[in-house]
PDB file of N, CA, C and O in Angstrom:
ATOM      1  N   UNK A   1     -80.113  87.610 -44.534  1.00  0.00           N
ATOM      2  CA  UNK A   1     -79.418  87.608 -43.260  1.00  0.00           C
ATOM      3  C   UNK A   1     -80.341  87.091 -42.150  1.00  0.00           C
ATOM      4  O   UNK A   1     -79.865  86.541 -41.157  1.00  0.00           O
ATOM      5  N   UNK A   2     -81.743  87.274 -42.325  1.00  0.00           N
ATOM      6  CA  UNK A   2     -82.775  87.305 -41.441  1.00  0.00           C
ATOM      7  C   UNK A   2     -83.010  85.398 -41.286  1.00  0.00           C
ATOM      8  O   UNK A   2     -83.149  84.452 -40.511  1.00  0.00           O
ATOM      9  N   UNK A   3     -82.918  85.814 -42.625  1.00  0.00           N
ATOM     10  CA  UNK A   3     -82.974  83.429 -42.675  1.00  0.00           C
ATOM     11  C   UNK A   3     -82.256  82.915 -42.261  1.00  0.00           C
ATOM     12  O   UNK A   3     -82.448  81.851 -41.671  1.00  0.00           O
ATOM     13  N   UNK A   4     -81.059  83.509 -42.418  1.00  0.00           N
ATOM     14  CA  UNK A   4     -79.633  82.726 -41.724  1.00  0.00           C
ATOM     15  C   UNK A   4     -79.830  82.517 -40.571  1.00  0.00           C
ATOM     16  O   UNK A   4     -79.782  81.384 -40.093  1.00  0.00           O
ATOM     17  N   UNK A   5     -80.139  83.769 -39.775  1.00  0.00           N
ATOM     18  CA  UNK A   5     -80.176  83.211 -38.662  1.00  0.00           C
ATOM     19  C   UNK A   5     -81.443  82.885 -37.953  1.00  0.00           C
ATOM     20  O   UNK A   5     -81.470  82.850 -36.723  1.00  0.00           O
ATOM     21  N   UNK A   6     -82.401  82.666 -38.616  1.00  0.00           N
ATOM     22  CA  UNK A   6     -83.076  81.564 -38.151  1.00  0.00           C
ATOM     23  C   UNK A   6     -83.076  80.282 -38.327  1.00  0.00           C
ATOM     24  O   UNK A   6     -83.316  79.483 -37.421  1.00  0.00           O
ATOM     25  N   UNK A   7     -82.819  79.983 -39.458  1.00  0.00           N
ATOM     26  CA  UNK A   7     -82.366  78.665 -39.917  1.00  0.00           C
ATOM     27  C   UNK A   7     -81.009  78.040 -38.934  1.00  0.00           C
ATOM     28  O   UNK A   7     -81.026  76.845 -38.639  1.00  0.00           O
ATOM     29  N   UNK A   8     -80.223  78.645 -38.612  1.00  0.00           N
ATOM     30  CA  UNK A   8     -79.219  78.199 -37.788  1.00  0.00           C
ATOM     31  C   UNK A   8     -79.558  77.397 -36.159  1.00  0.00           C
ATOM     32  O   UNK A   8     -79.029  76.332 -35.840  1.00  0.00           O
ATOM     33  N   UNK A   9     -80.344  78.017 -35.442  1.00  0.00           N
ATOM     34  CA  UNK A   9     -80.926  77.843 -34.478  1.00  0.00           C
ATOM     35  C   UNK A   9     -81.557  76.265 -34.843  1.00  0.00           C
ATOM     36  O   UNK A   9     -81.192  75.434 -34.012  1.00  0.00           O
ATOM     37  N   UNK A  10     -82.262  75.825 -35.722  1.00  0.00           N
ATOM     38  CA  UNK A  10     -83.229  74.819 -36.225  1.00  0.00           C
ATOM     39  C   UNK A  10     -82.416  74.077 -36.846  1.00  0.00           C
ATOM     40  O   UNK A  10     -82.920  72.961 -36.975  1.00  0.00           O
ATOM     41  N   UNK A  11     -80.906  74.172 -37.519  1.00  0.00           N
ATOM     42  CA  UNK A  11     -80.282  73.225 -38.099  1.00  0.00           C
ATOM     43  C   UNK A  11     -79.410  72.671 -36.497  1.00  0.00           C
ATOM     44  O   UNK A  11     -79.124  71.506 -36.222  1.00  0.00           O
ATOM     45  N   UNK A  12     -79.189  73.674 -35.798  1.00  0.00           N
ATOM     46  CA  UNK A  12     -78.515  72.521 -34.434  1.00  0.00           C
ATOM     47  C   UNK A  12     -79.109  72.180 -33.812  1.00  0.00           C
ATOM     48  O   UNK A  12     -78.555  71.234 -33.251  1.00  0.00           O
ATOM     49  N   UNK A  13     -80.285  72.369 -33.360  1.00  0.00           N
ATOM     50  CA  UNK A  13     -81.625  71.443 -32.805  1.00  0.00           C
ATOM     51  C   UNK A  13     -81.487  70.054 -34.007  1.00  0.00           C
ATOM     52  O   UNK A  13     -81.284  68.893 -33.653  1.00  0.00           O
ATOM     53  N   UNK A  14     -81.625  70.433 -35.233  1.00  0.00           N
ATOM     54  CA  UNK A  14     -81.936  68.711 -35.388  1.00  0.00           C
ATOM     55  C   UNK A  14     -80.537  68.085 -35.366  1.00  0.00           C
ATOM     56  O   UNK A  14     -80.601  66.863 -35.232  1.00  0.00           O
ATOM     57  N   UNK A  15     -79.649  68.431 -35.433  1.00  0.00           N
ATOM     58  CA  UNK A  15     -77.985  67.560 -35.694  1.00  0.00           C
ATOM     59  C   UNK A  15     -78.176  67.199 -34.255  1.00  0.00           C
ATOM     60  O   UNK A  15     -78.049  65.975 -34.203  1.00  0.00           O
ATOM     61  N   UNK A  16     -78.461  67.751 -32.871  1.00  0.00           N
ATOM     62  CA  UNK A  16     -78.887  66.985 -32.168  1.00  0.00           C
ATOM     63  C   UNK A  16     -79.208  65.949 -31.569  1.00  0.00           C
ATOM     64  O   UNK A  16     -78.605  65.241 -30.762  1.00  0.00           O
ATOM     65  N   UNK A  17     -80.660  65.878 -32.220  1.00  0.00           N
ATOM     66  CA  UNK A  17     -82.052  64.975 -32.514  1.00  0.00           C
ATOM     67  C   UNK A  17     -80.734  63.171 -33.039  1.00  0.00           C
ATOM     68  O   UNK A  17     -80.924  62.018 -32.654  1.00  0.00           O
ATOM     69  N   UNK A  18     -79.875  63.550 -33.722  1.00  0.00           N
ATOM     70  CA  UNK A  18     -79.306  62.521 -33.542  1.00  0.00           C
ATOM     71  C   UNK A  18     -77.949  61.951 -33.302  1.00  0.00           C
ATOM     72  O   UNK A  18     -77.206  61.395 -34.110  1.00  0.00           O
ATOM     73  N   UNK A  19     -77.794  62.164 -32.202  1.00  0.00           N
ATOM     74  CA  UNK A  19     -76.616  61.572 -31.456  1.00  0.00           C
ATOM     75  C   UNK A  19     -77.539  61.153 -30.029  1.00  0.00           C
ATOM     76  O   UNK A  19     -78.371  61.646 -29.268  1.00  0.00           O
ATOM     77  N   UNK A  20     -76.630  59.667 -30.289  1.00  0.00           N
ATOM     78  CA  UNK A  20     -76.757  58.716 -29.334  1.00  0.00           C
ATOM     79  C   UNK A  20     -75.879  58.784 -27.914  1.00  0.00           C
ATOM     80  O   UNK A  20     -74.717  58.487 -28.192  1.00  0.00           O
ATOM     81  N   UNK A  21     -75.968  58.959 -27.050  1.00  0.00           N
ATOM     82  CA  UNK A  21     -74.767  58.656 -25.958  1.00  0.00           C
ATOM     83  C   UNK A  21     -75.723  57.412 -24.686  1.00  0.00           C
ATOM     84  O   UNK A  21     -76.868  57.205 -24.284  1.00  0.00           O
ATOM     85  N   UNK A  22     -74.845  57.081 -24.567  1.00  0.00           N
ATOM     86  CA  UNK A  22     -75.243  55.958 -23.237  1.00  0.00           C
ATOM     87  C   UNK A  22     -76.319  56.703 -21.909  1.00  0.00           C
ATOM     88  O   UNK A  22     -75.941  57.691 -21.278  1.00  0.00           O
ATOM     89  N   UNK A  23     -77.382  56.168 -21.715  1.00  0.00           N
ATOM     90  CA  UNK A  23     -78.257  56.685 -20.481  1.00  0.00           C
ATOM     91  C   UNK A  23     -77.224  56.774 -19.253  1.00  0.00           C
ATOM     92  O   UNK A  23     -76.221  56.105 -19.006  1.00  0.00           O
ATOM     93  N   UNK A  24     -77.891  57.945 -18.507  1.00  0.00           N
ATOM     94  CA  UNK A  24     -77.266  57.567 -17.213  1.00  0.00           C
ATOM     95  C   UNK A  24     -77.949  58.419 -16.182  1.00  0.00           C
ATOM     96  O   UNK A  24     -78.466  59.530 -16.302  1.00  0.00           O
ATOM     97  N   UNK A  25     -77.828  57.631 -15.141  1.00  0.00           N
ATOM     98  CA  UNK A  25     -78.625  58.657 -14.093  1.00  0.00           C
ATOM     99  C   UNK A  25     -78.277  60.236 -14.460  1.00  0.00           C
ATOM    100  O   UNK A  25     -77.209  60.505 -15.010  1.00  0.00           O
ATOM    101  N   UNK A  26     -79.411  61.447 -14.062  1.00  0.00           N
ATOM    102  CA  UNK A  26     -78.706  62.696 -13.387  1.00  0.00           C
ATOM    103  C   UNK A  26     -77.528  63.025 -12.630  1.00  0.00           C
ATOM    104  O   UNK A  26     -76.889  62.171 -12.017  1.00  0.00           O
ATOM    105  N   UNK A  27     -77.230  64.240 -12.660  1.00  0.00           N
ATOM    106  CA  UNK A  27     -75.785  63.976 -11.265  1.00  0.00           C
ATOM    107  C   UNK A  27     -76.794  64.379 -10.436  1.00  0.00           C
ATOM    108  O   UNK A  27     -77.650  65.243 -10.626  1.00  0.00           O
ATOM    109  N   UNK A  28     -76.524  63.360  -9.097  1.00  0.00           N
ATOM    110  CA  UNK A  28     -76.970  63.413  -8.003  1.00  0.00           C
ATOM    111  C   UNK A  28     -78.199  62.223  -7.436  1.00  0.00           C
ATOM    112  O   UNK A  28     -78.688  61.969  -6.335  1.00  0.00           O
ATOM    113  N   UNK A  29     -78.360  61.733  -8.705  1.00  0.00           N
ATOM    114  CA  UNK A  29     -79.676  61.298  -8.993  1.00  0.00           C
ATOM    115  C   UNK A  29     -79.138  59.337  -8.990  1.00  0.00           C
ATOM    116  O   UNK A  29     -78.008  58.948  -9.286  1.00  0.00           O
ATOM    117  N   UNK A  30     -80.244  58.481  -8.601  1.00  0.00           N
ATOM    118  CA  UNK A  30     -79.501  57.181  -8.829  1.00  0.00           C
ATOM    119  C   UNK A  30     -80.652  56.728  -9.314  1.00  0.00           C
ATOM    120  O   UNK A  30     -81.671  57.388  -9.108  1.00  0.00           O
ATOM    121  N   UNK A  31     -80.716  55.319 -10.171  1.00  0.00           N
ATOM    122  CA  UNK A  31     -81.660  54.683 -10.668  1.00  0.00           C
ATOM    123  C   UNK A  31     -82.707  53.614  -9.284  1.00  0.00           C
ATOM    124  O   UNK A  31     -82.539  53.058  -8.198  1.00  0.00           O
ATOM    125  N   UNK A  32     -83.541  53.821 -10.087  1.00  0.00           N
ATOM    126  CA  UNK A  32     -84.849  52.999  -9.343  1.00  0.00           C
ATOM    127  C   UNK A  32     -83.888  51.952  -8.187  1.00  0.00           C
ATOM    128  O   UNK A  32     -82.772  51.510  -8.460  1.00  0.00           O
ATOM    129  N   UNK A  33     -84.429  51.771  -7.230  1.00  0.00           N
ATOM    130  CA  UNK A  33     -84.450  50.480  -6.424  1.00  0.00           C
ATOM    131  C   UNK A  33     -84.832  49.359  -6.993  1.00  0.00           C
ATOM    132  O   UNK A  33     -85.791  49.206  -7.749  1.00  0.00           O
ATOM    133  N   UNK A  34     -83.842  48.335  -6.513  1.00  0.00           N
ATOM    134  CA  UNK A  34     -84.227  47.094  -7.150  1.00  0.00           C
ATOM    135  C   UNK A  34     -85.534  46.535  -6.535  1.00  0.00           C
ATOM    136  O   UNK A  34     -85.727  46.511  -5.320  1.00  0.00           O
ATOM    137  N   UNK A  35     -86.263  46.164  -7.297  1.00  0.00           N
ATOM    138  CA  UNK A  35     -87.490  45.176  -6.879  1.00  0.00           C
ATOM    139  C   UNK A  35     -87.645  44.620  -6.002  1.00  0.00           C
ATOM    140  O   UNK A  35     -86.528  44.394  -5.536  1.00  0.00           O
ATOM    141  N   UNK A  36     -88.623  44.067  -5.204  1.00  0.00           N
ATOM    142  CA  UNK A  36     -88.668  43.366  -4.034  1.00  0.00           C
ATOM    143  C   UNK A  36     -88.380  42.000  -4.805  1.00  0.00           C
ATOM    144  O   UNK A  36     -88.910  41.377  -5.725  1.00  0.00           O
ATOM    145  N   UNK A  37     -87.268  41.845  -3.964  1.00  0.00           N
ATOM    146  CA  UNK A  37     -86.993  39.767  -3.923  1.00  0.00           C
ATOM    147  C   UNK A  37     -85.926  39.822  -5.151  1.00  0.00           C
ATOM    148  O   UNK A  37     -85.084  38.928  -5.241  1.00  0.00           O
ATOM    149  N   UNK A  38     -85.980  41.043  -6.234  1.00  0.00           N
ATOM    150  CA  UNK A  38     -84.796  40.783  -7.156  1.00  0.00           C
ATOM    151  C   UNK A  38     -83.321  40.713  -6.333  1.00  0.00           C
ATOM    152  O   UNK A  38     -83.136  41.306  -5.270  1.00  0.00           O
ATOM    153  N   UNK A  39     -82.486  40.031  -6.893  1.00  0.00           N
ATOM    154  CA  UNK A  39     -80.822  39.746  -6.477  1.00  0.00           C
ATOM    155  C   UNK A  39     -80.376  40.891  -6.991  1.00  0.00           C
ATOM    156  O   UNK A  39     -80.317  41.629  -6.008  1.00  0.00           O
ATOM    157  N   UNK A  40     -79.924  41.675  -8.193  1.00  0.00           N
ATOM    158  CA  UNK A  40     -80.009  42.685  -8.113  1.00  0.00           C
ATOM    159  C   UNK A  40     -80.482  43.744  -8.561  1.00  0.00           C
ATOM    160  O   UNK A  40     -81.413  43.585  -9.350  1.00  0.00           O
ATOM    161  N   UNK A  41     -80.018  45.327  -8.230  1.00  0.00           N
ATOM    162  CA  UNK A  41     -80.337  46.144  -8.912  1.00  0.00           C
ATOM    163  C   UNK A  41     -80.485  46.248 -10.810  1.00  0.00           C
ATOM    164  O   UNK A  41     -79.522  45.855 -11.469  1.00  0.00           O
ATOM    165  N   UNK A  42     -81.609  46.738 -11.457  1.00  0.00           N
ATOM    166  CA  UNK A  42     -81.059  46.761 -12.548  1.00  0.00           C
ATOM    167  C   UNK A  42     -80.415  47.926 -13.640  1.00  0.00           C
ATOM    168  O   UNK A  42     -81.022  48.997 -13.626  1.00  0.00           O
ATOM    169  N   UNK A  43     -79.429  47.843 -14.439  1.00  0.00           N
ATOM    170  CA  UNK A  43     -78.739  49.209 -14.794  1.00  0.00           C
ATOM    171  C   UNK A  43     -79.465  50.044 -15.980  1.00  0.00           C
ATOM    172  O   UNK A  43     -80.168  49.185 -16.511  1.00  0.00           O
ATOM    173  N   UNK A  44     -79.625  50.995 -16.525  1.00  0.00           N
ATOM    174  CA  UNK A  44     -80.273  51.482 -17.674  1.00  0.00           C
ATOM    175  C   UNK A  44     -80.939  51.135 -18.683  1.00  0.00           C
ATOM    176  O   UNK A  44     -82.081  51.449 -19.019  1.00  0.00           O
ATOM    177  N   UNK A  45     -79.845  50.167 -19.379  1.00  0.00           N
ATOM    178  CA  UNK A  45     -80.000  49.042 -20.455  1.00  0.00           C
ATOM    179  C   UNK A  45     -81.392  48.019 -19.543  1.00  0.00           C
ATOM    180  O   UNK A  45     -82.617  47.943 -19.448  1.00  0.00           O
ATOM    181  N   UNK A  46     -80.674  47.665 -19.259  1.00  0.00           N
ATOM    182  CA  UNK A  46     -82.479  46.130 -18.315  1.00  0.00           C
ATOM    183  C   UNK A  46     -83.669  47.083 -18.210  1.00  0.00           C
ATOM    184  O   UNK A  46     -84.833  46.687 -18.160  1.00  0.00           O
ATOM    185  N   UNK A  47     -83.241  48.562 -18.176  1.00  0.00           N
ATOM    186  CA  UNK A  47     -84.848  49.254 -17.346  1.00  0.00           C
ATOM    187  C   UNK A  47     -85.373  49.797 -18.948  1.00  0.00           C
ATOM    188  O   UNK A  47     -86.557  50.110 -19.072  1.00  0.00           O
ATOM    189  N   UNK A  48     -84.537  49.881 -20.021  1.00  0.00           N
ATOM    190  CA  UNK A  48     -85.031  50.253 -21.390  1.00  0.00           C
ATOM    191  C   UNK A  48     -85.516  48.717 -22.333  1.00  0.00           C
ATOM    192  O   UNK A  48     -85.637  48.761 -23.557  1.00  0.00           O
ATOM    193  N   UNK A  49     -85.675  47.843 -21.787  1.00  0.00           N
ATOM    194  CA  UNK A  49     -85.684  46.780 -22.608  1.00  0.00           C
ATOM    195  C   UNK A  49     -86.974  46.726 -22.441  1.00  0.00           C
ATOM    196  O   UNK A  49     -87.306  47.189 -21.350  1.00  0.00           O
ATOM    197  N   UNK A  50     -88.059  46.246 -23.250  1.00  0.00           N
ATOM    198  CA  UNK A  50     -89.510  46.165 -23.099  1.00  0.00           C
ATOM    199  C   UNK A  50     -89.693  44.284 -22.793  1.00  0.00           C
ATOM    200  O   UNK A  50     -89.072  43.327 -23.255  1.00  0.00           O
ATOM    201  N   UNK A  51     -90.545  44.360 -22.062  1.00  0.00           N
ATOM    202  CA  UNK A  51     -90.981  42.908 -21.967  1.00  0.00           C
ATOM    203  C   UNK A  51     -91.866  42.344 -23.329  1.00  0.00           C
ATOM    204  O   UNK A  51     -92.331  43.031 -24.239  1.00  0.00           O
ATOM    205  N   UNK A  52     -91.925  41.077 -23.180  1.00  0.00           N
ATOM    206  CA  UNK A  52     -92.950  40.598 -24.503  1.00  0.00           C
ATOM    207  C   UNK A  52     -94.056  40.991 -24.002  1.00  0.00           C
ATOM    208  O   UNK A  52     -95.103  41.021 -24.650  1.00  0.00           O
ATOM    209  N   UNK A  53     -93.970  41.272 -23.017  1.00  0.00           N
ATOM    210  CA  UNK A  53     -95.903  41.356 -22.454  1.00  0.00           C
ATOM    211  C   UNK A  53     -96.076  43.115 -23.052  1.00  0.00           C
ATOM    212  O   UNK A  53     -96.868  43.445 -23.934  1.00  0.00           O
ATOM    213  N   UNK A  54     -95.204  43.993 -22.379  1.00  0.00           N
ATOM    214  CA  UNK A  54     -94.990  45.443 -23.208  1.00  0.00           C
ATOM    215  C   UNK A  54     -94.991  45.590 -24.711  1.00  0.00           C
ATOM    216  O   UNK A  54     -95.324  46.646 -25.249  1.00  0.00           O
ATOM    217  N   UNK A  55     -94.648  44.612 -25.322  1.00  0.00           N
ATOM    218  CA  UNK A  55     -94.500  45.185 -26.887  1.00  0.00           C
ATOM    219  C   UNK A  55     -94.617  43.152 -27.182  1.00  0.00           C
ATOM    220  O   UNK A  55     -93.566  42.512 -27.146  1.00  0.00           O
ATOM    221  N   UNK A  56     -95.955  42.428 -27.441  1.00  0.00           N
ATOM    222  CA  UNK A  56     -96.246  41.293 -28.297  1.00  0.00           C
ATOM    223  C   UNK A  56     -95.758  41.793 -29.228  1.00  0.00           C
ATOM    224  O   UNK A  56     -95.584  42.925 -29.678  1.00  0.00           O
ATOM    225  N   UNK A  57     -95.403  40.083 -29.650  1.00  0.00           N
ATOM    226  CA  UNK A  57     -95.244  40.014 -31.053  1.00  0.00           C
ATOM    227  C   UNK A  57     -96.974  39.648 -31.960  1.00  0.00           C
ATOM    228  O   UNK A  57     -97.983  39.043 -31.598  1.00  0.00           O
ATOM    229  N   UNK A  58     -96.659  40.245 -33.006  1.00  0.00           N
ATOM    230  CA  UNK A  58     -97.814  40.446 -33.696  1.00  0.00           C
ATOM    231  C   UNK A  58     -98.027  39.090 -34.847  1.00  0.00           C
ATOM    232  O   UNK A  58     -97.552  39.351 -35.952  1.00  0.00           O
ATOM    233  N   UNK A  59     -98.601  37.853 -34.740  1.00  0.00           N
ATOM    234  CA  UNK A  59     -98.920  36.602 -35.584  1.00  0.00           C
ATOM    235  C   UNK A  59     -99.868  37.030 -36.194  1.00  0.00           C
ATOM    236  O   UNK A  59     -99.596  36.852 -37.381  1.00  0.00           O
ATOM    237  N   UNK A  60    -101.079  37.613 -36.084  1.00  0.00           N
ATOM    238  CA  UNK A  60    -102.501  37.323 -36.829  1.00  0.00           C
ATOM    239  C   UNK A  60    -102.048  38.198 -38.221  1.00  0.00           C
ATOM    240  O   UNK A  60    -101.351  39.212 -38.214  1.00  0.00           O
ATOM    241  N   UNK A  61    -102.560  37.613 -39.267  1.00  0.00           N
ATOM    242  CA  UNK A  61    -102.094  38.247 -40.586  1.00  0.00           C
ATOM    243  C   UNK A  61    -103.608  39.299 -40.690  1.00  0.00           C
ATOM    244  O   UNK A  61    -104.708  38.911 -40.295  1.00  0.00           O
ATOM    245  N   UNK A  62    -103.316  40.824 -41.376  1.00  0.00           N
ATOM    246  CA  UNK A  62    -103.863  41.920 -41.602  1.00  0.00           C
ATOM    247  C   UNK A  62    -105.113  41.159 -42.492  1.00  0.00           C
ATOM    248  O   UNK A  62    -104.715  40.085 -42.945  1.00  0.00           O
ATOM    249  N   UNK A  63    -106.066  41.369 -42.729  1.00  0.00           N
ATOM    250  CA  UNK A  63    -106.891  41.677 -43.880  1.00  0.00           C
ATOM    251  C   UNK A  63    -106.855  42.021 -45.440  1.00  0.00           C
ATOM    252  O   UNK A  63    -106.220  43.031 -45.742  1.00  0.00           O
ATOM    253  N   UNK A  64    -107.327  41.460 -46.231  1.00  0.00           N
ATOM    254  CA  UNK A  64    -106.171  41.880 -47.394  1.00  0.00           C
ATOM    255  C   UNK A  64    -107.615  42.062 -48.500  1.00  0.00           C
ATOM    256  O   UNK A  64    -107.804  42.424 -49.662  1.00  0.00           O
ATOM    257  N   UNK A  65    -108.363  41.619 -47.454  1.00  0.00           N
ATOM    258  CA  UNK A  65    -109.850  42.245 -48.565  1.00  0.00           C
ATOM    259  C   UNK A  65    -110.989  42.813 -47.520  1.00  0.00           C
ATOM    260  O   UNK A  65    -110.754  42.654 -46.323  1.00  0.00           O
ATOM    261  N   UNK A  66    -111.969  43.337 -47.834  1.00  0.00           N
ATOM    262  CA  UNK A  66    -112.817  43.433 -47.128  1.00  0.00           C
ATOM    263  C   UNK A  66    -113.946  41.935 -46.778  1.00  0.00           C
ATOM    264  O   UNK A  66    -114.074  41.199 -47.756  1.00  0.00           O
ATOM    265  N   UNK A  67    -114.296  41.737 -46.193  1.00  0.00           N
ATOM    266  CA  UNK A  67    -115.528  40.760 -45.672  1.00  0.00           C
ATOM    267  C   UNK A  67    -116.741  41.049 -45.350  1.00  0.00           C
ATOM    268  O   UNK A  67    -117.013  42.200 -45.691  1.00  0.00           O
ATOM    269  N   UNK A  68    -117.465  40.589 -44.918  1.00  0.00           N
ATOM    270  CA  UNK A  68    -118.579  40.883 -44.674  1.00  0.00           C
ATOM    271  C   UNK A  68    -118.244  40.712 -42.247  1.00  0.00           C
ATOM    272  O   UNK A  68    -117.487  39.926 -41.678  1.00  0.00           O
ATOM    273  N   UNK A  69    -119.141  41.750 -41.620  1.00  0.00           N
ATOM    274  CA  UNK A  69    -119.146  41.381 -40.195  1.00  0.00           C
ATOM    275  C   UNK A  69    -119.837  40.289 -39.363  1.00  0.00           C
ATOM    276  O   UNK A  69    -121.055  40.421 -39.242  1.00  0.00           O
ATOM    277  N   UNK A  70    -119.431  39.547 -38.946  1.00  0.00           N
ATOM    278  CA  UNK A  70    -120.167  38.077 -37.967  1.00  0.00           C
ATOM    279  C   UNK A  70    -120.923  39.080 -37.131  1.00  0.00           C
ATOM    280  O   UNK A  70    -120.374  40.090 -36.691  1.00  0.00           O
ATOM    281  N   UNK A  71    -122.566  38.700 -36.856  1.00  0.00           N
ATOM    282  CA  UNK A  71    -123.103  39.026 -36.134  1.00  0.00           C
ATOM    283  C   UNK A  71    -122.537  39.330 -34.774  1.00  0.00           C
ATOM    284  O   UNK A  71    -121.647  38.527 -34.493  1.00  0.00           O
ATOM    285  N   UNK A  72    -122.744  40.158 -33.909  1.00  0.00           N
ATOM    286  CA  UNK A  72    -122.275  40.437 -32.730  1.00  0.00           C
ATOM    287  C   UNK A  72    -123.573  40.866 -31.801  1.00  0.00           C
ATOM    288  O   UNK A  72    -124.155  41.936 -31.979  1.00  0.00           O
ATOM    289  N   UNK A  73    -123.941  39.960 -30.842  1.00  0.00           N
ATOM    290  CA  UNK A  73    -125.070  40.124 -30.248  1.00  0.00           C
ATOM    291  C   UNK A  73    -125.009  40.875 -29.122  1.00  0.00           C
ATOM    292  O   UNK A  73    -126.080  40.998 -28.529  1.00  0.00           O
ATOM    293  N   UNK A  74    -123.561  41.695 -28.413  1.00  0.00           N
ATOM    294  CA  UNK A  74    -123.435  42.479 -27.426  1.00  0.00           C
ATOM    295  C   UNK A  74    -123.668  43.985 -28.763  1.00  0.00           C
ATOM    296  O   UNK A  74    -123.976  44.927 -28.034  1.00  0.00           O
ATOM    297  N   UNK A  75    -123.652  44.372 -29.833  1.00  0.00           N
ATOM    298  CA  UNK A  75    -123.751  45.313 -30.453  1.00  0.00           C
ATOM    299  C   UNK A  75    -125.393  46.099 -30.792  1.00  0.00           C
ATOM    300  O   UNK A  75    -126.089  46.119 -31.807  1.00  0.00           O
ATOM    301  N   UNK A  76    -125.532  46.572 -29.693  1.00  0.00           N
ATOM    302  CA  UNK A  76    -126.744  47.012 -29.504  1.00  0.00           C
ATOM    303  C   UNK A  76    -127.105  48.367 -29.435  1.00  0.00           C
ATOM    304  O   UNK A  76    -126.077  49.021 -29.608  1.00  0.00           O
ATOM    305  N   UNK A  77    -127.903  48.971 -29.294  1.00  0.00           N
ATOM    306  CA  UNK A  77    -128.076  50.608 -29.843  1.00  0.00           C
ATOM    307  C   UNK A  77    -128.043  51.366 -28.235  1.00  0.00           C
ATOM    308  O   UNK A  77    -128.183  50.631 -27.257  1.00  0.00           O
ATOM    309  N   UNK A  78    -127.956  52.041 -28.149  1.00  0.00           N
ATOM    310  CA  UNK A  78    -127.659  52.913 -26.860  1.00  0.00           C
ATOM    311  C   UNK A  78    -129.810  53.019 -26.068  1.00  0.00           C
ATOM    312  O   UNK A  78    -130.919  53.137 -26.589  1.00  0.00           O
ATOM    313  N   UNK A  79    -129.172  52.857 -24.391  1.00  0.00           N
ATOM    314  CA  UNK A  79    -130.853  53.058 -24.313  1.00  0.00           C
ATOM    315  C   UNK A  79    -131.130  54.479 -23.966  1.00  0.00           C
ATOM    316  O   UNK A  79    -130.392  55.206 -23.301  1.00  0.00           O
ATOM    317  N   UNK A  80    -132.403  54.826 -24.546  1.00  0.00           N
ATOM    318  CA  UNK A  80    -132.976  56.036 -24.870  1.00  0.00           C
ATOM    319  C   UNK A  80    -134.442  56.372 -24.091  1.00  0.00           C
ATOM    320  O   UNK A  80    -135.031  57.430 -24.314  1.00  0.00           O
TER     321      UNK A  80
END
């Protein structure tokens, strides 16, 4: 009985965890001011979108063996 109802509490927390509904301001509350010089305001969706500069795309391919390290002449020992 004791599990039940703890487990209950923790199964509607996660059913939760996934449902989607559309952003929207607070009540009472309005979104950011538009930018200086922008035409206009922008709505939820534009303020959740990441720029390429926020999230690059990633070209350089991973490592797929180890190598040996190119000298690095700023890699120097701490002064003491």
């Amino acid at each position: 009985m004791k599990l039940s109802i703890a487990i209950l509490p923790l199964a509607m927390m996660l059913g939760a965890c996934a449902q989607q509904t559309a952003l929207e301001p607070a009540p009472g509350a309005s979104l950011p001011p538009a930018a200086y010089g922008a035409d206009e305001q922008p709505d939820a969706d534009d303020l959740l979108e990441r720029s390429a500069q926020a999230a690059p795309e990633r070209n350089v391919e991973l490592r797929t063996r180890s190598e040996e390290r190119e000298v690095d002449p700023f890699d120097l020992p701490p002064e003491g």
